[in-house]
Backbone as ProteinMPNN parsed JSONL, in Angstrom:
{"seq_chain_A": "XXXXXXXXXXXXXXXXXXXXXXXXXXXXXXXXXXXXXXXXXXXXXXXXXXXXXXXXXXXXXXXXXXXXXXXXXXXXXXXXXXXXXXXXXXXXXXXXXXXXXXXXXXXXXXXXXXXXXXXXXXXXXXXXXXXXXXXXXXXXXXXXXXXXXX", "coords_chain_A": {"N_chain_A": [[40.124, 10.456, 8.078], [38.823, 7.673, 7.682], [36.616, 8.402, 6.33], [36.573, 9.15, 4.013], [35.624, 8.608, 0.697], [36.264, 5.765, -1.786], [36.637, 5.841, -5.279], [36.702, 4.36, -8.456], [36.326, 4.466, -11.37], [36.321, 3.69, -14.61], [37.688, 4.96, -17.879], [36.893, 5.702, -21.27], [39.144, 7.203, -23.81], [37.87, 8.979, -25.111], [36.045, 10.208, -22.923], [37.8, 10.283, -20.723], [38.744, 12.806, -21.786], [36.711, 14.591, -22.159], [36.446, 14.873, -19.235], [38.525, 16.287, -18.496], [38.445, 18.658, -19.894], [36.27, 19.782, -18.878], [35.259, 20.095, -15.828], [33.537, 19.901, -14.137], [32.359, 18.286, -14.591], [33.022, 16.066, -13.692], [32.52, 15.958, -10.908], [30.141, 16.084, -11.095], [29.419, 13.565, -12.194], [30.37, 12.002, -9.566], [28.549, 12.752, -7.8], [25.762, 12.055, -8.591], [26.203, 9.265, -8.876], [25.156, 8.467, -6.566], [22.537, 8.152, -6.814], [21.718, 6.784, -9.689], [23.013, 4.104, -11.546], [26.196, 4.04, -12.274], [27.437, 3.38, -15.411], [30.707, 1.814, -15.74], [32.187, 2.881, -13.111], [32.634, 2.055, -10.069], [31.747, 2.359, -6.689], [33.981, 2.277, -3.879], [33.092, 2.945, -0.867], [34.097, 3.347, 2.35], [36.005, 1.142, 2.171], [37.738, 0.841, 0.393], [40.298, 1.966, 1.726], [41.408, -0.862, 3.672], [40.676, -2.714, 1.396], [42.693, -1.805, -0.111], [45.221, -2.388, 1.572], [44.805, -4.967, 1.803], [44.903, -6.025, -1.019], [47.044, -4.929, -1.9], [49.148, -4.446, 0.052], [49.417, -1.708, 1.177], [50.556, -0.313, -0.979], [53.016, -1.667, -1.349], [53.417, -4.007, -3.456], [53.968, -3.085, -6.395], [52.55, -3.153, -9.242], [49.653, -3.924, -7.631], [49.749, -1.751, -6.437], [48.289, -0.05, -7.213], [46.098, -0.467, -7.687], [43.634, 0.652, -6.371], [44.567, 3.182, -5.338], [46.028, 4.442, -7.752], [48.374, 5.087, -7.761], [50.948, 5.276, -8.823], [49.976, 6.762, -11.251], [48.871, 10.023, -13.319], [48.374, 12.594, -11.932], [44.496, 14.024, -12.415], [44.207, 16.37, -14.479], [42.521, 18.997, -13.508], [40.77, 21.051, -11.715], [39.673, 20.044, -8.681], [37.781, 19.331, -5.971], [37.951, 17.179, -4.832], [40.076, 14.548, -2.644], [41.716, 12.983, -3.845], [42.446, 12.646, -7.379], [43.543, 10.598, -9.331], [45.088, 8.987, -12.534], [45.206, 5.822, -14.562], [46.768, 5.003, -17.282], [45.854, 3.252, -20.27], [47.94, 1.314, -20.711], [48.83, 0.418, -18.392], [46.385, -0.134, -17.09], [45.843, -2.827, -18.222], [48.486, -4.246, -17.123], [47.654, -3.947, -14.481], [45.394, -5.673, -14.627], [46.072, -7.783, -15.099], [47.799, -8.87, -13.046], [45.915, -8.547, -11.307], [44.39, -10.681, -11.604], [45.975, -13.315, -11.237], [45.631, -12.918, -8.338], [44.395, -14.938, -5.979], [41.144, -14.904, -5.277], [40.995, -16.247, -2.522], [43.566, -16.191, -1.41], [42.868, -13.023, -0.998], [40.972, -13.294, 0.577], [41.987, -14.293, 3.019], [44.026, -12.948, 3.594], [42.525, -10.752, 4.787], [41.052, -11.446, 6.762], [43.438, -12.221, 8.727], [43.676, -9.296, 8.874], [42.14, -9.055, 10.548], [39.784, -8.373, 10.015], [37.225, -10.006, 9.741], [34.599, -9.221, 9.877], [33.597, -7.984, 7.645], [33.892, -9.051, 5.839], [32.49, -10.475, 3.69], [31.38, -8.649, 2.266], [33.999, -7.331, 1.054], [35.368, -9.552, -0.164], [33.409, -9.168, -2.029], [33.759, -6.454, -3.392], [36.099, -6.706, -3.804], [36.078, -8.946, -6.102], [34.384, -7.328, -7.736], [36.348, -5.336, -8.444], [37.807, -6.927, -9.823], [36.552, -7.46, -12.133], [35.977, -4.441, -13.248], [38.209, -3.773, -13.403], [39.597, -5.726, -15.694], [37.119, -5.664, -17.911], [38.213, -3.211, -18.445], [40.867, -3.234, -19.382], [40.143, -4.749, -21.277], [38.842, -3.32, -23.267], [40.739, -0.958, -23.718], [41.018, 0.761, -21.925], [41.634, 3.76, -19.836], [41.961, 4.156, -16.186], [40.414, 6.044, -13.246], [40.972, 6.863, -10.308], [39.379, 7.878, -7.206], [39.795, 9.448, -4.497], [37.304, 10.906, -2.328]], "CA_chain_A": [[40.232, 9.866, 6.769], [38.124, 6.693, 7.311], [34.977, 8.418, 5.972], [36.701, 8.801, 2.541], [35.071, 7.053, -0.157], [36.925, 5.477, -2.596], [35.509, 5.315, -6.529], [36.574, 3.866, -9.865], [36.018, 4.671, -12.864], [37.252, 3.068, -16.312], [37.219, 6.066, -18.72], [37.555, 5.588, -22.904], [39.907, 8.22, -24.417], [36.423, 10.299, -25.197], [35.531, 10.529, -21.769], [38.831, 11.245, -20.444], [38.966, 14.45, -22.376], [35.325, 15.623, -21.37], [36.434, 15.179, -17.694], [39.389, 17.256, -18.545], [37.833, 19.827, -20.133], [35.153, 20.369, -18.315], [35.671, 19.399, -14.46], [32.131, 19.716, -12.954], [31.313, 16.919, -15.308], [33.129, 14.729, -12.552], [31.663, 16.337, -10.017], [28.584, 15.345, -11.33], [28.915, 11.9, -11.933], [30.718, 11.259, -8.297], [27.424, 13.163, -6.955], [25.103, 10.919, -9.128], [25.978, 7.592, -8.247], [24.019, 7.811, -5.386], [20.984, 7.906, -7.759], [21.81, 6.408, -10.844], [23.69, 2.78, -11.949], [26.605, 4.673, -14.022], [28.777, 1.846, -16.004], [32.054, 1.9, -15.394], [31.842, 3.276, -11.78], [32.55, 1.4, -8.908], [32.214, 3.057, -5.097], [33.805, 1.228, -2.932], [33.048, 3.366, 0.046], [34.86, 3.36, 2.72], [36.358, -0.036, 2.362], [39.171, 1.189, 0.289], [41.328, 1.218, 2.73], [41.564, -2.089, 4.063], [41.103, -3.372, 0.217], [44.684, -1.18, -0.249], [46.034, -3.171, 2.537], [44.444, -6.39, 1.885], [45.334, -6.177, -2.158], [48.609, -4.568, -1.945], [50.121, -4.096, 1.423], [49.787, -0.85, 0.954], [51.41, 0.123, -2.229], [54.296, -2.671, -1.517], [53.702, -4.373, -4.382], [54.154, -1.862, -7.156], [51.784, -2.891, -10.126], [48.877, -3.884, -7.351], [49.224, -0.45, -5.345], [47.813, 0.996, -8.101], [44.236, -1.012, -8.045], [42.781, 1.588, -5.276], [44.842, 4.443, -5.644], [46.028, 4.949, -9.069], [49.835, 5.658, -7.124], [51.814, 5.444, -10.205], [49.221, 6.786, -12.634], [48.828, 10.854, -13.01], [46.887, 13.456, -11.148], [43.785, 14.797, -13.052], [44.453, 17.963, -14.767], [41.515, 19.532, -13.474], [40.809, 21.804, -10.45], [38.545, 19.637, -8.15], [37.261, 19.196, -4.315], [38.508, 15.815, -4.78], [41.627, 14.686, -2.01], [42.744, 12.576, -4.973], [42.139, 11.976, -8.276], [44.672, 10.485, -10.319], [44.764, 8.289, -13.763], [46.327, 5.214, -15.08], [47.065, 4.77, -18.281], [45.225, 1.647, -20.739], [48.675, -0.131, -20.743], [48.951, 0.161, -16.895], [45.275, -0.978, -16.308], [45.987, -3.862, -18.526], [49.516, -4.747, -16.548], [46.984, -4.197, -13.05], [44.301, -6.379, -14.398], [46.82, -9.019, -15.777], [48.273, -8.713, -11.698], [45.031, -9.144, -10.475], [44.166, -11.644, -12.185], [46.803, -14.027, -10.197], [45.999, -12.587, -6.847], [43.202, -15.703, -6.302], [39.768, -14.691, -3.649], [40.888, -17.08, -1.138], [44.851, -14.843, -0.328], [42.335, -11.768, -0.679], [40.414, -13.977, 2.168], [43.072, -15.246, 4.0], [44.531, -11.557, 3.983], [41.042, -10.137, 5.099], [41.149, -12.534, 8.202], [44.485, -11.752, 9.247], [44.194, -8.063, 8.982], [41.268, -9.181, 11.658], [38.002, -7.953, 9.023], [36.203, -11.011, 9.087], [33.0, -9.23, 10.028], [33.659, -7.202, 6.477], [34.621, -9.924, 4.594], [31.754, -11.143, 2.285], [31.444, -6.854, 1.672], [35.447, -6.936, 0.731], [35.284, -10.219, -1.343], [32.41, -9.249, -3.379], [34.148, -5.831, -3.722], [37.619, -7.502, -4.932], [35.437, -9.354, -7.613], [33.985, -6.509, -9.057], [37.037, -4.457, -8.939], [38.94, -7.638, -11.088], [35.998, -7.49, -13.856], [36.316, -3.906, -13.544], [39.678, -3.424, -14.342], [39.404, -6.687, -16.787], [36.775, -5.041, -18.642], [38.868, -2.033, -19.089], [41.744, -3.879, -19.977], [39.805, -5.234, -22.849], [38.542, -2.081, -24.12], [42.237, -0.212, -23.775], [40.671, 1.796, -21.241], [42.38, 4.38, -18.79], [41.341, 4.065, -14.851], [40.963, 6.912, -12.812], [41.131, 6.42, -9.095], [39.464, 9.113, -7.029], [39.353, 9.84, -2.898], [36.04, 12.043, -1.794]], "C_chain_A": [[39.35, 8.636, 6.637], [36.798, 7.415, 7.028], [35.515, 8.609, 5.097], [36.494, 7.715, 2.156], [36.31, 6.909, -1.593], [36.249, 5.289, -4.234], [36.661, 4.893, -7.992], [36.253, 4.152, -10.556], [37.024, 4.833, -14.21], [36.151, 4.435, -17.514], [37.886, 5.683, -20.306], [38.4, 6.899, -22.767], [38.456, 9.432, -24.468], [36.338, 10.844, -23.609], [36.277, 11.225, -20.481], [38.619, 12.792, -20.656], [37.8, 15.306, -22.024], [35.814, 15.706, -19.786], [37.34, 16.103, -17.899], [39.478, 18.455, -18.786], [37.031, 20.431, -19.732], [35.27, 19.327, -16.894], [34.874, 19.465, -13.82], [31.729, 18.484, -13.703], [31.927, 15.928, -14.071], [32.695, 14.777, -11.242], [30.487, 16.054, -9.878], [28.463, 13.569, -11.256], [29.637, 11.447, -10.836], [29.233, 11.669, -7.542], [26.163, 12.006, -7.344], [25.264, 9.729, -8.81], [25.683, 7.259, -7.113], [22.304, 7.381, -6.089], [20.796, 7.231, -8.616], [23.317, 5.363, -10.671], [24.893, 3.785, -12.942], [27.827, 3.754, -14.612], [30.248, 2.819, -15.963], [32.344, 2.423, -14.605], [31.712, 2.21, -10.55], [32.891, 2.024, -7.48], [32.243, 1.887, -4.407], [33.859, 1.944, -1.469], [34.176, 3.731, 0.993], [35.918, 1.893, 2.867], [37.176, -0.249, 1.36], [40.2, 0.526, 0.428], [41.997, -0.274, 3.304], [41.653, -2.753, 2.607], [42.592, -3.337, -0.023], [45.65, -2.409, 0.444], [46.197, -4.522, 2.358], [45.442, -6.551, 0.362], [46.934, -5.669, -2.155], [50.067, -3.916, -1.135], [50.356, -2.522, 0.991], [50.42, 0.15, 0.472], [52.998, -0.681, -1.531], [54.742, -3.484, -2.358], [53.167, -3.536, -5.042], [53.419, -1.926, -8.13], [49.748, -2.723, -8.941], [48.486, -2.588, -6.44], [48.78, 1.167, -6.237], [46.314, 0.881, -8.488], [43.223, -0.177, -7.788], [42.939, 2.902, -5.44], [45.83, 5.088, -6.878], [47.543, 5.651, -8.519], [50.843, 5.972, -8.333], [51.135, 6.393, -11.336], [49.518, 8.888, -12.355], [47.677, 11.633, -12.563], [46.365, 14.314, -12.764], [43.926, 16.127, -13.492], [43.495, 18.678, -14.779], [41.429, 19.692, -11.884], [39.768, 21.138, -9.358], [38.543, 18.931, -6.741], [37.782, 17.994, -4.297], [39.755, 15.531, -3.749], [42.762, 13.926, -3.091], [42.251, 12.375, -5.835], [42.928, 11.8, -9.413], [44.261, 9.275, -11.887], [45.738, 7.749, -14.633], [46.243, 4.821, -16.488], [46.25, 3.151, -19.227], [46.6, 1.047, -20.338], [48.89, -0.173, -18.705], [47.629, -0.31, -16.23], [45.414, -2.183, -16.862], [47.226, -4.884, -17.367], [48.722, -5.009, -14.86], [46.114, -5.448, -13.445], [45.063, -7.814, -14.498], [47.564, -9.534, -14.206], [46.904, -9.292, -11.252], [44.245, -10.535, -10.593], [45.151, -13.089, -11.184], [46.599, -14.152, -8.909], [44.202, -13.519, -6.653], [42.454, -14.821, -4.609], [40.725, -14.996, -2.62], [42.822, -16.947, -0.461], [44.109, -13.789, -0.248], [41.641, -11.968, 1.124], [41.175, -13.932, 3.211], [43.28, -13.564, 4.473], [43.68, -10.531, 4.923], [41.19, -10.487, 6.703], [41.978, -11.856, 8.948], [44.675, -10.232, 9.517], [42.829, -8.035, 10.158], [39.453, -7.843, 10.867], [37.288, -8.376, 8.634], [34.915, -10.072, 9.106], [32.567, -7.914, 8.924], [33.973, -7.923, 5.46], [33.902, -10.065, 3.369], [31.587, -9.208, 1.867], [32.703, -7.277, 0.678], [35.917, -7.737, -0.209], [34.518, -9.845, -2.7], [32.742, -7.601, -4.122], [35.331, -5.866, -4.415], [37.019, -8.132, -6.025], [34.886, -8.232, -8.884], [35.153, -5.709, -9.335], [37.882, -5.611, -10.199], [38.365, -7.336, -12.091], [36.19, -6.055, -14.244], [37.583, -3.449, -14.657], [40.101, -4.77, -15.612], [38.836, -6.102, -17.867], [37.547, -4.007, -19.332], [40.048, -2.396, -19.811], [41.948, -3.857, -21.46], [39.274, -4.355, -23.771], [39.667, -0.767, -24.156], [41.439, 0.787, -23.343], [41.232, 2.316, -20.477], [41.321, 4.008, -17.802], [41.489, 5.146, -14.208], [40.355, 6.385, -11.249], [40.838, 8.346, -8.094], [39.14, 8.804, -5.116], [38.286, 11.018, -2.721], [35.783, 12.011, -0.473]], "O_chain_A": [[39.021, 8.405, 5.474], [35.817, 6.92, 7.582], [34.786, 7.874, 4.431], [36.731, 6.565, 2.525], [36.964, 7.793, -2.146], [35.29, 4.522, -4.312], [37.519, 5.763, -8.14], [35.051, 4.113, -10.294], [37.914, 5.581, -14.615], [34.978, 4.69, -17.787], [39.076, 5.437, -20.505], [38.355, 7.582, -21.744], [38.309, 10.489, -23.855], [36.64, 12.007, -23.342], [35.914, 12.073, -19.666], [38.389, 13.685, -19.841], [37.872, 16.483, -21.669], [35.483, 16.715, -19.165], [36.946, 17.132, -17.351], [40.225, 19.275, -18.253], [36.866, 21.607, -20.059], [35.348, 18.099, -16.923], [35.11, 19.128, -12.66], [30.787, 17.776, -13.345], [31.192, 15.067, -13.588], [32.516, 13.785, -10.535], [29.848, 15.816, -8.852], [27.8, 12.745, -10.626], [29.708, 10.221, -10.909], [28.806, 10.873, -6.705], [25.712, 11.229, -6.503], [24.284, 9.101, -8.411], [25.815, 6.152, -6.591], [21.388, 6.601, -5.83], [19.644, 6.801, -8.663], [24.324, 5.619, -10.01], [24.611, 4.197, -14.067], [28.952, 3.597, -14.138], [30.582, 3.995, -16.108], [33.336, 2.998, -15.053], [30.651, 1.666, -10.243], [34.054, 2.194, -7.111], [31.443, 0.969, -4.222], [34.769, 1.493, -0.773], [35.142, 4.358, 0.557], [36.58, 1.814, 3.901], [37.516, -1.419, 1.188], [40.794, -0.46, -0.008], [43.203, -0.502, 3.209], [42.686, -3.403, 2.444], [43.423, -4.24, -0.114], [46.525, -3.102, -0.076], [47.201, -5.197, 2.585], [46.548, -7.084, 0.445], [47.846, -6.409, -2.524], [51.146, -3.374, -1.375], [51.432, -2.179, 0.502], [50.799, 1.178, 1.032], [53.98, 0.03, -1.316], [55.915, -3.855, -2.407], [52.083, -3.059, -4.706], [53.188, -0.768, -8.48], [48.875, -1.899, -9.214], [47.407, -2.363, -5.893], [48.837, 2.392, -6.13], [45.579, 1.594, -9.172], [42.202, -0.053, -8.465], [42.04, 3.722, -5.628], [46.291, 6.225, -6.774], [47.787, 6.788, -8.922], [51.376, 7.067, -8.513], [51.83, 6.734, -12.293], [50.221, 9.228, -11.404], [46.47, 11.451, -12.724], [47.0, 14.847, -13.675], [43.709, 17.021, -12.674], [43.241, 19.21, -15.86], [41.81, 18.896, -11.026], [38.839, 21.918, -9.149], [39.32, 18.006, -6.5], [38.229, 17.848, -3.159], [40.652, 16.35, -3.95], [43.977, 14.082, -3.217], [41.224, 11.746, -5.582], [43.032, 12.619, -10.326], [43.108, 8.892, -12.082], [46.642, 8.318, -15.245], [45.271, 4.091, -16.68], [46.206, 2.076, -18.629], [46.467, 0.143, -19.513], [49.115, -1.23, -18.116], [47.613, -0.784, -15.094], [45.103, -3.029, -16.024], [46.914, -5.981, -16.904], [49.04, -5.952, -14.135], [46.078, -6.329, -12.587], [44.601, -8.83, -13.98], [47.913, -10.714, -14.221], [46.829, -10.457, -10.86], [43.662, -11.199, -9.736], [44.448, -13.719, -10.394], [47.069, -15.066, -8.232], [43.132, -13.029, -7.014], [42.908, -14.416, -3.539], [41.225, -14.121, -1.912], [43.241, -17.442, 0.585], [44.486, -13.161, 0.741], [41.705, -11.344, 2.183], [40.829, -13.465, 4.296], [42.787, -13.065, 5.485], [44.181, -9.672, 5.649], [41.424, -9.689, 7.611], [41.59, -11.006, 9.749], [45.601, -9.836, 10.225], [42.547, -6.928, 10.617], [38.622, -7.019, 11.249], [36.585, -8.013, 7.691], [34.145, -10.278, 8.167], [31.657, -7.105, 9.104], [34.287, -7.514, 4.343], [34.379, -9.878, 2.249], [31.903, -8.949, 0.706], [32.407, -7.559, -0.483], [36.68, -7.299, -1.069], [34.787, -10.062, -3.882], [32.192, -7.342, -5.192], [35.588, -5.212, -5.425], [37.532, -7.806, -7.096], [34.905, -8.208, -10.114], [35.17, -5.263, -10.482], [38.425, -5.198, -11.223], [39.012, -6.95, -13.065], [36.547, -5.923, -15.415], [37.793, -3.077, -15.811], [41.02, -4.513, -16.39], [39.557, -5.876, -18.838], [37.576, -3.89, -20.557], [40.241, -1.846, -20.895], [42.767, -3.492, -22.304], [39.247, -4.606, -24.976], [39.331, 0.319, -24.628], [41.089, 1.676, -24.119], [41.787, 1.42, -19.84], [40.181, 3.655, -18.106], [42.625, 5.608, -14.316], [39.402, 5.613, -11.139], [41.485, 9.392, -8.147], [38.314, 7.998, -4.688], [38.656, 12.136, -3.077], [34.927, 12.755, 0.008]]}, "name": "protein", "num_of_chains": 1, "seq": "XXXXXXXXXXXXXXXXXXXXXXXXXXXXXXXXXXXXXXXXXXXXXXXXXXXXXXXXXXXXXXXXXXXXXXXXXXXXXXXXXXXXXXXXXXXXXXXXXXXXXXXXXXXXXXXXXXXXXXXXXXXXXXXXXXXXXXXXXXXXXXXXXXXXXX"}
């Protein structure tokens, strides 16, 4: 399991429904973002994991164990190679971003340390920043999140 990548993506209501209806379209754009910048897309590789851990003890706290893996949210109604791909709701990315929002860098740090990943850290910080504007952004555009394992 540590070579699963982890990805993001803040989907409008439109975009939702094309992935739903048509399920190679996500296939495509998880294959693409090796080539192409695609907004609202964030891979965070394999470094996931340890985010999970670092951000939310591992789904222990119940709005933040939903940042990584979308635990609460529902699985994609669409048939796909994916090991997960589930999807949270606008008012549940708002209630995550409004969570993350509180959870300052420097406990993401501290947490980082302690779980003994300094020599991943400035990676794992600058990956907790983009996931806050992420899910901020989406917030602010009453966007769903979908949370996918590859």
């Amino acid at each position: 399991m540590a070579s699963t990548h982890g990805i993001l993506i803040a989907l409008s209501s439109k975009r939702l429904a094309l992935l739903e209806s048509d399920p190679e379209t996500l296939e495509d754009v998880v294959e693409a973002r090796h080539e192409d910048a695609i907004p609202g897309l964030l891979d965070l590789r394999t470094l996931w994991e340890p985010l999970d851990m670092i951000v939310s003890g591992r789904g222990r706290d119940e709005v933040l164990g939903d940042v990584l893996l979308a635990r609460s949210g529902k699985n994609l109604s669409v048939d796909t190679a994916f090991e997960q791909a589930r999807v949270l709701s606008p008012q549940r990315v708002a209630e995550v971003a409004a969570k993350l929002a509180e959870l300052p860098a420097a406990t993401v740090k501290e947490r980082a340390q302690q779980l003994g990943k300094a020599k991943d850290l400035e990676q794992l910080l600058a990956l907790y920043q983009e996931i806050v504007a992420l899910y901020t952004g989406a917030a602010k555009a009453k966007q769903s999140m979908l949370a996918i394992l590859v």
